[in-house]
C-alpha positions in Angstrom: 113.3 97.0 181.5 112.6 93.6 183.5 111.0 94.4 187.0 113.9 93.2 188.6 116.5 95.8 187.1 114.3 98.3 187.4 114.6 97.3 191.3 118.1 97.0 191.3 118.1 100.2 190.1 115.8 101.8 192.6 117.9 100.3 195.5 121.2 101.1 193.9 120.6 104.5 192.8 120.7 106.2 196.1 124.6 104.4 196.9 126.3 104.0 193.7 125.8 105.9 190.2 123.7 103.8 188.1 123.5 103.8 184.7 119.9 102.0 183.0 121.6 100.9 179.4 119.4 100.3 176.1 119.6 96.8 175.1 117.9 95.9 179.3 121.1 95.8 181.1 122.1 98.4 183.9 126.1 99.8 184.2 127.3 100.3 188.3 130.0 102.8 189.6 131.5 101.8 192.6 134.5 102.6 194.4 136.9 102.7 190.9 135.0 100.1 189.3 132.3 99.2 186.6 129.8 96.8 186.8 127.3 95.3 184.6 124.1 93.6 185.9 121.4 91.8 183.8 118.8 89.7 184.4 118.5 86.1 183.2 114.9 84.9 183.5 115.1 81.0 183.7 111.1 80.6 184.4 108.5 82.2 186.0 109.5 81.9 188.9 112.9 82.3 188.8 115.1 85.3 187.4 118.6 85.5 188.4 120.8 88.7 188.3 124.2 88.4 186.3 126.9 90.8 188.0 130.2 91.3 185.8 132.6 93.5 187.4 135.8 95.0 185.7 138.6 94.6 188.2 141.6 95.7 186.2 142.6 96.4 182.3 145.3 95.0 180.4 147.6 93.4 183.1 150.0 91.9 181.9 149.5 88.2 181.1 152.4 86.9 183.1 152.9 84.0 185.4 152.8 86.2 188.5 149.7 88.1 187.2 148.3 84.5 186.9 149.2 83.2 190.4 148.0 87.0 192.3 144.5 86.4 190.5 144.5 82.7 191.7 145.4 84.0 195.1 142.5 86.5 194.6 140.3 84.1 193.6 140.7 81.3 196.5 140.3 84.3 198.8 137.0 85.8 197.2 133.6 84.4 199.1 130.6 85.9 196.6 131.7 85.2 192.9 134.6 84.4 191.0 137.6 86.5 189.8 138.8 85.9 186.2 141.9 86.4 183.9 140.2 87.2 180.2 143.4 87.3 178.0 142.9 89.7 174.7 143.7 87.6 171.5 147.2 88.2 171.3 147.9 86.5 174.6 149.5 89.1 176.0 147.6 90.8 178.2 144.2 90.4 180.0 141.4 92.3 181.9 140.4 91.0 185.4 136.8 90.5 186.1 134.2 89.3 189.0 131.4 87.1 187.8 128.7 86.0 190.7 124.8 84.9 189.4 122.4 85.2 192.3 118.6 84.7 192.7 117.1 87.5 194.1 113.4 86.3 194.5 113.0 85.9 198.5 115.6 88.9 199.3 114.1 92.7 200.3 115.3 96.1 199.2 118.0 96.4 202.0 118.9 92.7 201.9 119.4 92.8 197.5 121.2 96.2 198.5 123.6 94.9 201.0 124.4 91.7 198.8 125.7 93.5 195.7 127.5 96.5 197.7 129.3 93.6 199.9 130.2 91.6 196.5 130.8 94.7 194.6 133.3 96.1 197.7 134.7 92.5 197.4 136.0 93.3 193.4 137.4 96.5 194.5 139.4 95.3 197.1 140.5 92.5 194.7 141.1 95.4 192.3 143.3 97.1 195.0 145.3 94.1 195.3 146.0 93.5 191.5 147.1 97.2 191.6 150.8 97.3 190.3 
């Protein structure tokens, strides 16, 4: 495991139920949600952490599903809410994407940064919530 999830993990741990996964990625509990966090190392000196967040499940893949995620969306600050229709076209889950680097940030400010985006999915969740 990368130095950098290992310290996600270590500043995590004590507010959310981490999970450290085999193949170097790390799975998040919080407030109703799952999360996903890698790291992508684009050189030395810079490693950025990939956050996907599972918002919903199979909603259905209607035109006022569409426009409540686009609402969601415009009103989302840290990352970007996503419809990812299954291949039937039917239905779709609803994720939050962000990519941040972390280099420069300490312990309580990395903490603080994913708790505030990761709140920020679950209150989208809330408001996808039939």
């Amino acid at each position: 495991m990368s130095g950098l999830l290992q310290r996600l993990a270590t500043v995590l741990g004590p507010v959310a139920e981490v999970i450290e996964e085999y193949d170097d990625a790390l799975t998040v509990r919080h407030d109703d949600t799952v999360a996903s966090f890698r790291v992508v190392t684009l050189s030395d000196e810079l490693e950025l952490v990939s956050l996907t967040q599972i918002l919903a499940w199979d909603l259905p893949l209607t035109a006022d599903t569409r426009q409540r995620v686009s609402e969601q969306t415009a009103a989302t600050l840290l990352g970007t809410v996503a419809l990812v229709p299954d291949p039937a076209g039917k239905s779709a889950d609803a994720m939050l994407r962000y990519t941040f680097p972390a280099a420069g940030l300490s312990d309580d400010a990395l903490r603080m940064l994913v708790l505030v985006v990761l709140s920020s999915g679950a209150n989208v969740r809330s408001a996808l919530a039939p």
